[in-house]
DSSP file (Angstrom, degrees, kcal/mol; ACC not computed):
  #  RESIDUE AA STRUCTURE BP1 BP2  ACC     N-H-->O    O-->H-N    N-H-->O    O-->H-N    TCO  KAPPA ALPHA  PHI   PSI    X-CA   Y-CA   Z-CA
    1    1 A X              0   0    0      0, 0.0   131,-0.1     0, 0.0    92,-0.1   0.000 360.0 360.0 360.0 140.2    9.9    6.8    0.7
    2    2 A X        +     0   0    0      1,-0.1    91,-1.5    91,-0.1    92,-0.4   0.794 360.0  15.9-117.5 -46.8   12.5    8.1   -1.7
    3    3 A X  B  > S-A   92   0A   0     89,-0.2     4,-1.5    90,-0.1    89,-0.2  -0.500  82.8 -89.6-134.1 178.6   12.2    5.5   -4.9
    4    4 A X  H  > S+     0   0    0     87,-1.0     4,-3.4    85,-0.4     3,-0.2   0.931 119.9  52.7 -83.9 -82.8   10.4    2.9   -6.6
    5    5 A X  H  > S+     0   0    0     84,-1.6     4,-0.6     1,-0.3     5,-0.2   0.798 104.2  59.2 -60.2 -27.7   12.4   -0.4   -4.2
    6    6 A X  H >> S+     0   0    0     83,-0.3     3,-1.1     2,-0.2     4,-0.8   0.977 109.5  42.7 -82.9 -25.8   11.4    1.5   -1.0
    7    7 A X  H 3X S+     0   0    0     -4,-1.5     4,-1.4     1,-0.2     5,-0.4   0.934 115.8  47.2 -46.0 -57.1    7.7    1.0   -2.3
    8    8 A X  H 3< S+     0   0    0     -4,-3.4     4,-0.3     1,-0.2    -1,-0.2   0.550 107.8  52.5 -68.0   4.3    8.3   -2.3   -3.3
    9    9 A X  H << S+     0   0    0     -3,-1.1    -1,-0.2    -4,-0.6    -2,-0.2   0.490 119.0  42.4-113.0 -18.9   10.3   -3.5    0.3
   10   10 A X  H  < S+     0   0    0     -4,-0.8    -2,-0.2    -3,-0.2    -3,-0.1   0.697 125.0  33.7-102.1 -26.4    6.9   -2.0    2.1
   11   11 A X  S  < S-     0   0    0     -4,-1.4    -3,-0.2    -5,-0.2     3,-0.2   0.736 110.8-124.6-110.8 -26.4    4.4   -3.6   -0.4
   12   12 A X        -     0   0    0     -5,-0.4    -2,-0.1    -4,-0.3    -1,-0.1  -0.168  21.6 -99.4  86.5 173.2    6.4   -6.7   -1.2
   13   13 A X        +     0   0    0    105,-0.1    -1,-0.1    -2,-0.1    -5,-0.1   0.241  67.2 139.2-117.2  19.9    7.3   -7.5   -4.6
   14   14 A X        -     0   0    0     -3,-0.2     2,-0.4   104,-0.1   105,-0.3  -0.251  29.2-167.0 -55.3 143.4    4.4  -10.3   -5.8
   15   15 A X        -     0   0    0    103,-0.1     2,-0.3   101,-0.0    24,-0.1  -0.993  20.1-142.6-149.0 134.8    2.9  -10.0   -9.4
   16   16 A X        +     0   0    0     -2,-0.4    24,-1.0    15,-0.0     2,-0.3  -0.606  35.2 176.6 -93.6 154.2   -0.2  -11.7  -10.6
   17   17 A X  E     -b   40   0B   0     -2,-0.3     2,-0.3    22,-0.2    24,-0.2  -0.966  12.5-170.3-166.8 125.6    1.0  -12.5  -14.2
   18   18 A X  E     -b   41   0B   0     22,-2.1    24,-0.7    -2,-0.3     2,-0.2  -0.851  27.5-104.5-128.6 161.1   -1.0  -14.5  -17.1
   19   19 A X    >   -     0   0    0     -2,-0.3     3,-3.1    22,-0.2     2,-1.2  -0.794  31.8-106.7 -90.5 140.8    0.1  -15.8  -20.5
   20   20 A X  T 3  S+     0   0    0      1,-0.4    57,-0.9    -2,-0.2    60,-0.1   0.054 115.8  57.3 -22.1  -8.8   -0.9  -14.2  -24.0
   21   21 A X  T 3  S+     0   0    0     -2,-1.2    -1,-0.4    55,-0.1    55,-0.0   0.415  82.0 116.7-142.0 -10.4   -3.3  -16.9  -24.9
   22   22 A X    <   -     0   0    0     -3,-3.1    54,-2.2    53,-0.1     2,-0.3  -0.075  65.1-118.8 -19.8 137.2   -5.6  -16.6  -21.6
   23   23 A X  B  >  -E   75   0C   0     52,-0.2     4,-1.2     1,-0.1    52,-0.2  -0.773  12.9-120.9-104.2-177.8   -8.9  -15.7  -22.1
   24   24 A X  H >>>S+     0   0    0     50,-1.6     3,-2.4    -2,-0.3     4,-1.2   0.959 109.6  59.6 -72.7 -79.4  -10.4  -12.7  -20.7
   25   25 A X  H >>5S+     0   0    0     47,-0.4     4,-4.9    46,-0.3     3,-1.8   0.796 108.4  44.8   7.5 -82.2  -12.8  -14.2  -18.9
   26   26 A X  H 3>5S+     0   0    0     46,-0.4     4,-0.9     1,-0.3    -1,-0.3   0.871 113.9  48.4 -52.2 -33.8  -10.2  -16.1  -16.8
   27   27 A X  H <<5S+     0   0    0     -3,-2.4    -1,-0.3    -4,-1.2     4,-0.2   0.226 108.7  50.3-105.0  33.9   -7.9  -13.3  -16.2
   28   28 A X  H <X5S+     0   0    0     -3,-1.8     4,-1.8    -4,-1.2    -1,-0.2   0.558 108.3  53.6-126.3 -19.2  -10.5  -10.9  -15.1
   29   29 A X  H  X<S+     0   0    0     -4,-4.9     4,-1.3    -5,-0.6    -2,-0.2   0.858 111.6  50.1 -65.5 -19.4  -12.0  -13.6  -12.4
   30   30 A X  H  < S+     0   0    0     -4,-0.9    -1,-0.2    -5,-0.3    -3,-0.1   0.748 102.5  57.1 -85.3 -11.2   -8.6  -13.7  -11.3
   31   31 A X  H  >>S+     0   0    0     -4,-0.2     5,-2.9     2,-0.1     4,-1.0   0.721 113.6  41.6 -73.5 -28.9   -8.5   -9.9  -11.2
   32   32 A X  H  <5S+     0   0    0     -4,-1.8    -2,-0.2     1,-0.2    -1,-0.1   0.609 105.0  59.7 -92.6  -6.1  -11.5  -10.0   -8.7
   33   33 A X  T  <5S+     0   0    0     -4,-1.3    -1,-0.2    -5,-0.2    -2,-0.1   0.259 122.0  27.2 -89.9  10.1  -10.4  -12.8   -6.7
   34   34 A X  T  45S-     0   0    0      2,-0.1    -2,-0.2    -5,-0.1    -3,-0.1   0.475 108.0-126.6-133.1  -7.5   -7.1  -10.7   -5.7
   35   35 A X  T  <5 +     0   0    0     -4,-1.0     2,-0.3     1,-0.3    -3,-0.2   0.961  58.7 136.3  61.3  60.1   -8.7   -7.3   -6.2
   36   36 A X      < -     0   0    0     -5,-2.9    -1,-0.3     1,-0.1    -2,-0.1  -0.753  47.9-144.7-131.8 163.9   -6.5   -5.9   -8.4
   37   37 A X  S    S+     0   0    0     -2,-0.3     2,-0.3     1,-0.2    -1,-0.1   0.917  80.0  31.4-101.7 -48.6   -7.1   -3.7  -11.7
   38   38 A X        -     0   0    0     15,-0.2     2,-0.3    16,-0.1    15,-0.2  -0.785  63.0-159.8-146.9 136.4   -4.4   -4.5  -14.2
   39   39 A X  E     - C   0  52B   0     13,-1.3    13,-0.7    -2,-0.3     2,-0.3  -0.790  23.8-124.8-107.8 167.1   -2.3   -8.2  -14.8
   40   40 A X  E     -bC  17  51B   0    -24,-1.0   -22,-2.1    -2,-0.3     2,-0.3  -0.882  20.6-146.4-106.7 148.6    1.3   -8.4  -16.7
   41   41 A X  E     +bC  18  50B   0      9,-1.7     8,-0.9    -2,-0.3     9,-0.6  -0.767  28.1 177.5-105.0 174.5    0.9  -10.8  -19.5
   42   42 A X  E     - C   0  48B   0    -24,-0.7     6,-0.2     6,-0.3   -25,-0.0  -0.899  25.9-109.8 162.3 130.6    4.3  -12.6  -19.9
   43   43 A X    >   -     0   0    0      4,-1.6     3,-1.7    -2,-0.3     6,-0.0   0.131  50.7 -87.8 -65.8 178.7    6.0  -15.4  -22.1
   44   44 A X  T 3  S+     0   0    0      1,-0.3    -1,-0.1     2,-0.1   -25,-0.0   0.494 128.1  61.7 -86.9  14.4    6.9  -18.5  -20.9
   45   45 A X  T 3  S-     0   0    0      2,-0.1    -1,-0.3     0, 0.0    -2,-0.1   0.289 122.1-101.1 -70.4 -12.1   10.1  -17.0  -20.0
   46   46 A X  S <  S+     0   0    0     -3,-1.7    70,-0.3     1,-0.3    -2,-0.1   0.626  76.4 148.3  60.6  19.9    8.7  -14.7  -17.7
   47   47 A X        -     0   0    0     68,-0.1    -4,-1.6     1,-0.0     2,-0.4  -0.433  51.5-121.9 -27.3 128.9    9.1  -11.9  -20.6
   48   48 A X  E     -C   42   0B   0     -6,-0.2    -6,-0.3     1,-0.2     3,-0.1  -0.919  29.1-179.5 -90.7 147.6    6.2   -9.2  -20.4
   49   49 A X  E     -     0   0B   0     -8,-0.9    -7,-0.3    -2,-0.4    35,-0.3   0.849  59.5 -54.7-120.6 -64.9    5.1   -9.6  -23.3
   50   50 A X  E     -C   41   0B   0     -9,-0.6    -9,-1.7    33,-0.1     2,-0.3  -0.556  56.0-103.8-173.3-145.6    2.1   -6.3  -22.3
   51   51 A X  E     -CD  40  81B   0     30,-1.4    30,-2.3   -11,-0.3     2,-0.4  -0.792  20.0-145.9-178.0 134.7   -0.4   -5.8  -19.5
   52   52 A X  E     +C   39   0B   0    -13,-0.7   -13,-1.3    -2,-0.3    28,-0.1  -0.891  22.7 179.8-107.5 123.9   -4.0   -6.2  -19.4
   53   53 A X     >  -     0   0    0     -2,-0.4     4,-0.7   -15,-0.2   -15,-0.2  -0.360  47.8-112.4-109.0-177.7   -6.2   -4.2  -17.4
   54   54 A X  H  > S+     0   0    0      2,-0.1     4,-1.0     3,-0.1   -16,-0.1   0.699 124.9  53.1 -76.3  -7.6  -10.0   -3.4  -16.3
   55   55 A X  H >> S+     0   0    0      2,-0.2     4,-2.4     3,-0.2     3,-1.4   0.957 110.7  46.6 -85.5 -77.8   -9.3    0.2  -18.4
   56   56 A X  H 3> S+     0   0    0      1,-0.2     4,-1.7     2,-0.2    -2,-0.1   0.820 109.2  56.1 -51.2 -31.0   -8.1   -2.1  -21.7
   57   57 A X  H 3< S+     0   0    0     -4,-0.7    -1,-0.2     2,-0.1     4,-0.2   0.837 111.8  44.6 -44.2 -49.6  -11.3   -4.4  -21.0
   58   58 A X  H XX S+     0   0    0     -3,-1.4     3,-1.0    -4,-1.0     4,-0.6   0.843 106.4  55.9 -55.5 -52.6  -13.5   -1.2  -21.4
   59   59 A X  H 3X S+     0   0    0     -4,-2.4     4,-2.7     1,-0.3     3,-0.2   0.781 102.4  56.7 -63.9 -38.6  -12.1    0.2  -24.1
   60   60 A X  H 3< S+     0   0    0     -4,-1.7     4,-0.5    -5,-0.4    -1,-0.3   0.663 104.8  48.7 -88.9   7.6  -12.6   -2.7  -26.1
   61   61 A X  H <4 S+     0   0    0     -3,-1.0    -1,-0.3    -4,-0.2    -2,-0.2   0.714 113.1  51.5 -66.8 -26.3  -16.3   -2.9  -25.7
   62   62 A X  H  < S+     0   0    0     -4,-0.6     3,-0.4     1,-0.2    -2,-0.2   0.870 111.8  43.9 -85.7 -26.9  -16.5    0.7  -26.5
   63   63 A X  S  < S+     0   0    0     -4,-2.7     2,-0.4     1,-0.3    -1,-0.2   0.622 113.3  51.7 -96.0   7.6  -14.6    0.4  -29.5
   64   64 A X    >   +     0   0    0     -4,-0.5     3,-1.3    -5,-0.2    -1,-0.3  -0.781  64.3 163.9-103.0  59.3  -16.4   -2.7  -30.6
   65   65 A X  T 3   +     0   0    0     -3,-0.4    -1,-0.1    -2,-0.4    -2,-0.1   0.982  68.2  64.3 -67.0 -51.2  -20.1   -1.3  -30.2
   66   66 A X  T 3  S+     0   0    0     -3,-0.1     2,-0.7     1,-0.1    -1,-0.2   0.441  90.2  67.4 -77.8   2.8  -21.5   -4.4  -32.5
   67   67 A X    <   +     0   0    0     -3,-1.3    -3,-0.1    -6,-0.2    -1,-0.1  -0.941  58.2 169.7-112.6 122.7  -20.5   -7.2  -30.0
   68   68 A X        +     0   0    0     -2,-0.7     2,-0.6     2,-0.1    -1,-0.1   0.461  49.8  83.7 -95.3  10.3  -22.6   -6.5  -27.6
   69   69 A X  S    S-     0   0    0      1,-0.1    -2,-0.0    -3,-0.0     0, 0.0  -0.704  98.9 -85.6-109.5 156.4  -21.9   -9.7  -25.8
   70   70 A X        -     0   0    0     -2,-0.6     2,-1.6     1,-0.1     3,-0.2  -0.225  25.2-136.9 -48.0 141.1  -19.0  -10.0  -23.6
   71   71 A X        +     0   0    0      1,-0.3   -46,-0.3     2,-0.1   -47,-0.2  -0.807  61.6 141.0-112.5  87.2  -15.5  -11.0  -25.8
   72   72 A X        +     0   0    0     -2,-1.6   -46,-0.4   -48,-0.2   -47,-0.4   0.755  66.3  50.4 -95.6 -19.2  -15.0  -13.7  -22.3
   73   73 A X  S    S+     0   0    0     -3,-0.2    -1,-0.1   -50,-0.2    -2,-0.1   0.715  92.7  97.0-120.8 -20.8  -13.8  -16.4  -24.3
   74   74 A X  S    S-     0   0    0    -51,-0.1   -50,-1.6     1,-0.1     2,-0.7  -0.151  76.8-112.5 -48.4 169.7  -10.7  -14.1  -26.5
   75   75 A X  B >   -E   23   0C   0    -52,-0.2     3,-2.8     1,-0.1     4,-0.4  -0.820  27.4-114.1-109.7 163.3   -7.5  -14.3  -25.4
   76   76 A X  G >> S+     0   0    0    -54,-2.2     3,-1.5    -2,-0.7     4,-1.4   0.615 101.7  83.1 -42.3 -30.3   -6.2  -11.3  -24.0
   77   77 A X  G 34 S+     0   0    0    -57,-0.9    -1,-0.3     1,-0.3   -57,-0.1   0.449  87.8  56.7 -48.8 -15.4   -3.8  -10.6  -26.2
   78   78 A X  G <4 S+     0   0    0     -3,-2.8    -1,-0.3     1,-0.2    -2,-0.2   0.221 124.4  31.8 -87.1  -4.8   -6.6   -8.8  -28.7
   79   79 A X  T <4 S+     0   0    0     -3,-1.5    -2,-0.3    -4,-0.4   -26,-0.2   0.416  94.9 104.1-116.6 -36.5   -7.2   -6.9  -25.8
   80   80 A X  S  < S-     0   0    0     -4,-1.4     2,-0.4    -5,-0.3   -28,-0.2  -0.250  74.5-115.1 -77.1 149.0   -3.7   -6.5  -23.7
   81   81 A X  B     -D   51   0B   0    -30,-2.3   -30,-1.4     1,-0.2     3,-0.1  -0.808  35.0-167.3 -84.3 129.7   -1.7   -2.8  -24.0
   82   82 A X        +     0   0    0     -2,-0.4     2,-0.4   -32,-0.2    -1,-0.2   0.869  67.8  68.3 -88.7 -90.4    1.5   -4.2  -25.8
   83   83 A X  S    S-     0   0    0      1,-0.1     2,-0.2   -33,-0.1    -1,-0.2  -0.121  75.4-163.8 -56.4  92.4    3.8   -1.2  -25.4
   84   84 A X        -     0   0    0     -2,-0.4     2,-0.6   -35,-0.3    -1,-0.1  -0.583  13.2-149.2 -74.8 122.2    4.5   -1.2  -21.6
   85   85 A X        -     0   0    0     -2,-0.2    24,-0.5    24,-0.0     2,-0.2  -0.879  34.4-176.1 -92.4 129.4    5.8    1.9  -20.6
   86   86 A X        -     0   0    0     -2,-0.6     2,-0.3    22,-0.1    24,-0.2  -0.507  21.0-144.4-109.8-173.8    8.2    0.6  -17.3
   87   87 A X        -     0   0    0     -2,-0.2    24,-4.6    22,-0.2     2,-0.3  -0.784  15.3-131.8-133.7 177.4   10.5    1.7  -14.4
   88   88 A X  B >   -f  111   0D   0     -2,-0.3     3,-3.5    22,-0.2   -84,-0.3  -0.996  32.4-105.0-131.8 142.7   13.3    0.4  -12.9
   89   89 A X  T 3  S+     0   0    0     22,-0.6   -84,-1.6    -2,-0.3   -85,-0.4   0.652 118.1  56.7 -37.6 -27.4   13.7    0.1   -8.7
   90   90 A X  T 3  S+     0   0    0    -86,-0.2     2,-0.4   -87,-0.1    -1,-0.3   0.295  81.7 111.6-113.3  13.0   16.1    3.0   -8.4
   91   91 A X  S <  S-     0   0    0     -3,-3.5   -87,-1.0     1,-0.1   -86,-0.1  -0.706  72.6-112.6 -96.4 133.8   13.5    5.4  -10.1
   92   92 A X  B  >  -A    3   0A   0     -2,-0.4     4,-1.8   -89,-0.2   -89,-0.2  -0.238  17.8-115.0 -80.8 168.9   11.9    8.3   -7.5
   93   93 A X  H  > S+     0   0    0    -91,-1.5     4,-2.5     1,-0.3   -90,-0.1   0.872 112.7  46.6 -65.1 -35.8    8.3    8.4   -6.4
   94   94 A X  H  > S+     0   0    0    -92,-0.4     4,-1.8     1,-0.2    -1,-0.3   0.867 102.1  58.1 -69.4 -23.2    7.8   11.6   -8.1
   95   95 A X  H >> S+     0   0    0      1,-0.2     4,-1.4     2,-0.2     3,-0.6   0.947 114.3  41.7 -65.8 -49.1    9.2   11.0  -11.2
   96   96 A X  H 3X S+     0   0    0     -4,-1.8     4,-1.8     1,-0.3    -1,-0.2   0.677 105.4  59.4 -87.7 -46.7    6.8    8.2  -11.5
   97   97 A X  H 3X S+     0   0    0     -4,-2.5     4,-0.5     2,-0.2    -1,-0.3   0.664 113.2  44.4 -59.0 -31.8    3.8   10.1  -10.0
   98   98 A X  H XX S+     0   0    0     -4,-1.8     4,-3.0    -3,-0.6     3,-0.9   0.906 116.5  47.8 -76.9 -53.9    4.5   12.8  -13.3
   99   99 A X  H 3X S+     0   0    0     -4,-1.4     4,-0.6     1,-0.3     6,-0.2   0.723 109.1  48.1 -64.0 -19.5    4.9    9.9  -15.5
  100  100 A X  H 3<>S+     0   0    0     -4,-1.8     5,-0.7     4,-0.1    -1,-0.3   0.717 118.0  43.8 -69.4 -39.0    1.8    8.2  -14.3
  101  101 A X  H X<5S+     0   0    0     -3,-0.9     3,-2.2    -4,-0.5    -2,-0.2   0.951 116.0  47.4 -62.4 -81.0   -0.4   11.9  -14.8
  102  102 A X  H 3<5S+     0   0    0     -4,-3.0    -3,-0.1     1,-0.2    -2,-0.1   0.674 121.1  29.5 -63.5 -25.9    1.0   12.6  -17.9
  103  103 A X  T 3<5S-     0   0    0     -4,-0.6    -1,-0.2    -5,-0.4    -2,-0.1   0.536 105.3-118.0 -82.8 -10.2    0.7    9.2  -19.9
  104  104 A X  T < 5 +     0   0    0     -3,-2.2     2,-0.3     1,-0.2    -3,-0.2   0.842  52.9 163.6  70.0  38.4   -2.5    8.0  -18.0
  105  105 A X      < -     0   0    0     -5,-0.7    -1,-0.2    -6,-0.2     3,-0.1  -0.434  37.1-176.5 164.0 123.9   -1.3    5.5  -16.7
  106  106 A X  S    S+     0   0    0      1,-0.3    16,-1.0    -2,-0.3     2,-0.3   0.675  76.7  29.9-117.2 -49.7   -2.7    3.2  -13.6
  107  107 A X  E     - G   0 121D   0     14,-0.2     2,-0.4    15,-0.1    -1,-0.3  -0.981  54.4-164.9-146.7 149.4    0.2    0.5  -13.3
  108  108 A X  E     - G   0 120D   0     12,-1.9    12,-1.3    -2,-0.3   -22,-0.1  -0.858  20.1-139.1-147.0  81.5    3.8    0.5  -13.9
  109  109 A X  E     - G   0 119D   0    -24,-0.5    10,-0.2    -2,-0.4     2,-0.2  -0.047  22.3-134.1 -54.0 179.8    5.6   -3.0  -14.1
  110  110 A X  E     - G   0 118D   0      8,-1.3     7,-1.7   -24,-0.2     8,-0.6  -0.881  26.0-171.1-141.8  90.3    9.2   -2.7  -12.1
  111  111 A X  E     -fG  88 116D   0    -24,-4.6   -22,-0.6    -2,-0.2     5,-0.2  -0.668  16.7-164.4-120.7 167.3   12.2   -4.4  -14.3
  112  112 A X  E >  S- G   0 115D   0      3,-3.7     2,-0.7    -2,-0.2     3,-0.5  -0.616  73.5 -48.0-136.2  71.3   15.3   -4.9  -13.0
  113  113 A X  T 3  S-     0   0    0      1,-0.2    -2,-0.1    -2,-0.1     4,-0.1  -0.933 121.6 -28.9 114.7-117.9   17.4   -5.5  -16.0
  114  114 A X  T 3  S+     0   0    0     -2,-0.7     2,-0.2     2,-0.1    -1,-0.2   0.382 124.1 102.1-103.7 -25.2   15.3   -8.3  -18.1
  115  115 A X  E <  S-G  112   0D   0     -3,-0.5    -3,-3.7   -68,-0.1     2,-0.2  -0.601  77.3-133.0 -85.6 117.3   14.0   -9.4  -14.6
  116  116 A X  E     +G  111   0D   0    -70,-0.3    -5,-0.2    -2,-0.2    -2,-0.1  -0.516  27.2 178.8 -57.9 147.7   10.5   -8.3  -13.7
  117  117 A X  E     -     0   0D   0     -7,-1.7     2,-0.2     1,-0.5    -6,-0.2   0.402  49.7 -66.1-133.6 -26.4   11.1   -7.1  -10.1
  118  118 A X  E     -G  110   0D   0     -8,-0.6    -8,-1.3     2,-0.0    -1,-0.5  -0.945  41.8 -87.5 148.3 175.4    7.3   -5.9   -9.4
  119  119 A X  E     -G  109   0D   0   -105,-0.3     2,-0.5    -2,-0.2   -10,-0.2  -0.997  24.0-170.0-135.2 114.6    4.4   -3.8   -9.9
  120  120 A X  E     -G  108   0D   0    -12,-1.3   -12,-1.9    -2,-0.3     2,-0.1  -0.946   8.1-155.3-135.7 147.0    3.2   -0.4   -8.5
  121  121 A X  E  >  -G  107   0D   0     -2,-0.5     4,-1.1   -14,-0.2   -14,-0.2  -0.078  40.0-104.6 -64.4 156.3   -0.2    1.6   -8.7
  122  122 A X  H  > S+     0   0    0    -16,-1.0     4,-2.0     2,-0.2   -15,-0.1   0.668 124.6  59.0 -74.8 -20.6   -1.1    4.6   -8.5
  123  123 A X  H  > S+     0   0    0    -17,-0.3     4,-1.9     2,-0.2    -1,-0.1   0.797 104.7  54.2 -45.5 -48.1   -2.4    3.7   -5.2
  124  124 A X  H  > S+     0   0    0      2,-0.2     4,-1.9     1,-0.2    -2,-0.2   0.953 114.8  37.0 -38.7 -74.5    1.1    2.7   -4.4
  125  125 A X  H  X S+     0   0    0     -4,-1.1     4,-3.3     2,-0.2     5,-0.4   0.905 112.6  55.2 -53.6 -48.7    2.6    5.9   -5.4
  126  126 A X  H  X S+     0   0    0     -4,-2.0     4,-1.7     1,-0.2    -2,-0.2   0.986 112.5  50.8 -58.9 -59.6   -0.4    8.2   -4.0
  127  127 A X  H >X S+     0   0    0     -4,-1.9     4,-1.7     2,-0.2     3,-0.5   0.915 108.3  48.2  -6.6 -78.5    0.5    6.1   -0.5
  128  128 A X  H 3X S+     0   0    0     -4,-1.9     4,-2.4     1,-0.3    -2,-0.2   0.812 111.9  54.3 -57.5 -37.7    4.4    6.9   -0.7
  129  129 A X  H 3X S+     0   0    0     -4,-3.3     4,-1.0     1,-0.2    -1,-0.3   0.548 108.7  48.5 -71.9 -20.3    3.3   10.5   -1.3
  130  130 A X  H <X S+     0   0    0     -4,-1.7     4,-1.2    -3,-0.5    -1,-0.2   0.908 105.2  50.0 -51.7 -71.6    1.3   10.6    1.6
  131  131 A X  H  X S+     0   0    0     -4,-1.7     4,-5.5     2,-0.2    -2,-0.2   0.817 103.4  65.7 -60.1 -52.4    3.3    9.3    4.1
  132  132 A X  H  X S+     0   0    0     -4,-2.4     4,-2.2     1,-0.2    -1,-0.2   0.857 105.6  39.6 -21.7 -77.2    6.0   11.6    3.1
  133  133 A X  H  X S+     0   0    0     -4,-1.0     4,-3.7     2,-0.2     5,-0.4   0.918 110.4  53.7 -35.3 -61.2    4.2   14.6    4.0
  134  134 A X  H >X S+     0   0    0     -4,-1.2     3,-3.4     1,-0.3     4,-2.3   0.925 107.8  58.8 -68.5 -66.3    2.7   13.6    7.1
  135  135 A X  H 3X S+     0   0    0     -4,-5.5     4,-1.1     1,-0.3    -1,-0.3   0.791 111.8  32.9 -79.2 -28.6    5.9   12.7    8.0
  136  136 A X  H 3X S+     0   0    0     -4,-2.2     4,-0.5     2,-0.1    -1,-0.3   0.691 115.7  59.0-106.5  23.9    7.6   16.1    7.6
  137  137 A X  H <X S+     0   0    0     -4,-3.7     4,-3.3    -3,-3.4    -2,-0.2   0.907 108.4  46.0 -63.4 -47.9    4.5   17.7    8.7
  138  138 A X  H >X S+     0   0    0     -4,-2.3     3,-3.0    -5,-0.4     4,-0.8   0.835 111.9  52.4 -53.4 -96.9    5.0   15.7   11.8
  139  139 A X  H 3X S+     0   0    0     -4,-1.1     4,-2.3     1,-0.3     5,-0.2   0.657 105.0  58.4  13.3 -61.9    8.7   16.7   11.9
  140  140 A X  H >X S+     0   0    0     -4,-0.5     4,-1.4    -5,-0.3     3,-0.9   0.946  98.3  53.1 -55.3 -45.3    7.9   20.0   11.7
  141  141 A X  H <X S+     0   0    0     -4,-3.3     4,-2.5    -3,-3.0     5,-0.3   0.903 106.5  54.3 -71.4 -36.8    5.9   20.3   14.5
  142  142 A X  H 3X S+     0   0    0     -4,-0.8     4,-0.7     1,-0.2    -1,-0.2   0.694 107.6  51.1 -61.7  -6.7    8.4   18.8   16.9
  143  143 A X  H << S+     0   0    0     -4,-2.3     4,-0.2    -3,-0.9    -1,-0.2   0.728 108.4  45.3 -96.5  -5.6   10.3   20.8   16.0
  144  144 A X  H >< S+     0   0    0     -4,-1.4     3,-1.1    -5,-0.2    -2,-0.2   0.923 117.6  49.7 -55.7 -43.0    8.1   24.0   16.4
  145  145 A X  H >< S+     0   0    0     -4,-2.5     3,-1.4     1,-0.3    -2,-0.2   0.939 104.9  58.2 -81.1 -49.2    7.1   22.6   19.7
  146  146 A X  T 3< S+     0   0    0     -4,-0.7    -1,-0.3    -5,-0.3    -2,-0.2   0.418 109.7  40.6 -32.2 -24.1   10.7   22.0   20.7
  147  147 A X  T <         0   0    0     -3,-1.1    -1,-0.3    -4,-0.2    -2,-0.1  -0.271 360.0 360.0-156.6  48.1   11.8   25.6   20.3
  148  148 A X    <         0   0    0     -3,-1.4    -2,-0.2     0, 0.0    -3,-0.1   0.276 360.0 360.0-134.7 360.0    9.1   27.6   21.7
């Protein structure tokens, strides 16, 4: 896997996606009924409007020591990372795997234009990176075996 679109053609391109006025609560039972970390929030346009994760959840309990009770009932948006850093389909797996290190960075919406196209992980990427290798480890050795 070379890019960004061969990840998404292997993984499919579904994205769980919630609106700005959810509340937390709701979208983080919907993050454990699909077993996912991170949702895109999005207008009713299908805009992203930011993306809320279990990471963005944390943070604001830590930085909010004096409610010690659970914020279930905001809506996400007091919570949600507004400045989405994104990719585009034609972007390679390494470039993305640096940009994923250096920014910290978990999940990586996928636009294609204005048009959300998808979502990838760092699971995703760590995957793509994988496969790679083993496959021209594998390579290699046939061809070792091949010409001894």
């Amino acid at each position: 896997m070379e890019n960004v679109k061969d990840i998404l053609r292997e993984k499919g391109n579904e994205v769980w996606a919630i609106n700005q006025d959810t509340q937390v609560y709701d979208a983080l039972t919907l993050m454990a009924e699909k077993n996912i970390g991170a949702l895109l929030v999005v207008d009713k346009d299908e805009k992203l409007q930011g993306i809320f994760s279990e990471r963005d959840y944390a943070r604001f309990a830590v930085k909010e020591p004096n409610k010690r009770e659970c914020p279930w009932d905001l809506p996400v948006k007091e919570l949600m990372t507004k400045d989405v850093i994104y990719i585009t389909p034609d972007m390679a797996v390494d470039y993305c795997m640096g940009l994923m290190t250096k920014k910290r960075l978990r999940h990586l919406p996928v636009m294609e234009g204005k048009k959300l196209a998808g979502l990838i992980s760092i699971g995703d990427i760590v995957k793509a990176v994988l496969y790679e290798k083993n496959f021209i480890i594998d390579q290699m050795e046939h061809y070792i075996w091949d010409n001894t």
